[in-house]
C-alpha positions in Angstrom: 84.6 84.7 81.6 86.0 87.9 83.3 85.9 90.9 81.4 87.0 94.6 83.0 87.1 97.4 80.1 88.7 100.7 81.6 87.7 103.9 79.4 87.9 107.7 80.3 91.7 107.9 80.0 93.6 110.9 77.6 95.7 113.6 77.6 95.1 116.9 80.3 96.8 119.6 81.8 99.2 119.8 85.7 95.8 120.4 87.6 93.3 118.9 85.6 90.6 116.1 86.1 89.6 112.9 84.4 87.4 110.2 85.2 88.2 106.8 84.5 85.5 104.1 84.5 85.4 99.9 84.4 82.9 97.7 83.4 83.1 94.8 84.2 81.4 91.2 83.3 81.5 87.8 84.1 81.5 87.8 87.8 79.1 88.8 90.5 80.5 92.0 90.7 78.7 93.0 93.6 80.4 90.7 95.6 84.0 91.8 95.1 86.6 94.2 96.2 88.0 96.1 93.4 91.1 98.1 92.6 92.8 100.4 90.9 96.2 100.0 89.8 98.8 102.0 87.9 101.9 101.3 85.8 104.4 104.3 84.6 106.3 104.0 81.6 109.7 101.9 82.6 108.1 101.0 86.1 106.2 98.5 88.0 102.8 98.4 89.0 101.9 100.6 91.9 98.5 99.9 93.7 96.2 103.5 93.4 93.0 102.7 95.4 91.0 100.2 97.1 86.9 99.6 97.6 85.4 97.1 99.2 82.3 95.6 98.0 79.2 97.7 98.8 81.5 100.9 98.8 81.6 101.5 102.3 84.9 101.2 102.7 88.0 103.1 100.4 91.4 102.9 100.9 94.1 105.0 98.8 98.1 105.5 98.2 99.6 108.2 99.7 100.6 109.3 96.7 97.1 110.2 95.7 95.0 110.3 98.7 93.3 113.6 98.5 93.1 114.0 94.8 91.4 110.9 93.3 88.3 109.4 95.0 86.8 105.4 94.1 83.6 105.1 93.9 81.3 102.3 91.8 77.9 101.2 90.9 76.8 98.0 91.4 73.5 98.0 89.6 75.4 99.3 86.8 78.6 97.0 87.3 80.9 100.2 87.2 84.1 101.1 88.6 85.3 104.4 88.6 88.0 106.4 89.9 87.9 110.4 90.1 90.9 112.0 89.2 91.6 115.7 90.7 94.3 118.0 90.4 96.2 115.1 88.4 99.8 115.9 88.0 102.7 114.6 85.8 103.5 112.2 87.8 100.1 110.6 87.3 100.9 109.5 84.0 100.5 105.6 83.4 98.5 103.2 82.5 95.7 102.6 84.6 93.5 99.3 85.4 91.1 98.2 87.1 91.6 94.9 88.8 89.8 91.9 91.2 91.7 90.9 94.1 91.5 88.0 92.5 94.3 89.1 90.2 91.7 89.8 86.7 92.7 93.0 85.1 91.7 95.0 81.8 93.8 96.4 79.3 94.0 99.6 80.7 93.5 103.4 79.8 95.9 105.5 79.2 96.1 108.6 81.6 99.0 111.4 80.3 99.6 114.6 82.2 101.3 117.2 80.5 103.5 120.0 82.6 
């Protein structure tokens, strides 16, 4: 069975950082491309970031590209997803998904002005 568990989420200051982490289970996760996915309060899901399997290749919305950086661990089955300079904006919920459309229940993420 597919399990992702996001942590690392709270509450942080316009300019701040958090770090966000998913573990995941249940699948070779080696062997996937994983993302990162957003939703605001009152809004849809908007796609953050993108990583391909072995890392080597990222991919980011404009709206964040600069600030947060994916990275993950595959010995260690870990997603995670740097969070610079975060701004109010940046508040949502924030998951970790497969491209095969698995997600976790999120972390919250709040950015105070």
């Amino acid at each position: 069975e597919v399990h992702l568990v996001e942590s690392g989420g709270g509450l942080v200051h316009t300019g701040g950082s958090l770090r966000l982490s998913c573990a995941a289970s249940g699948f070779t996760f080696s062997t996937f491309t994983m993302n990162w996915v957003r939703q605001a309060p009152g809004k849809g899901l908007e796609w953050v970031s993108r990583i391909n399997s072995d890392g080597g290749s990222t991919s980011y919305a404009d709206s964040v590209k600069g600030r947060f950086t994916v990275s993950r661990d595959n010995a260690k089955n870990t997603l995670y997803l740097q969070m610079n300079s975060l701004k109010p904006e940046d508040t949502a919920v924030y998951y970790c998904t497969t491209v095969t459309g698995y997600r976790g229940q999120g972390t919250q993420v709040t950015v105070s002005s």
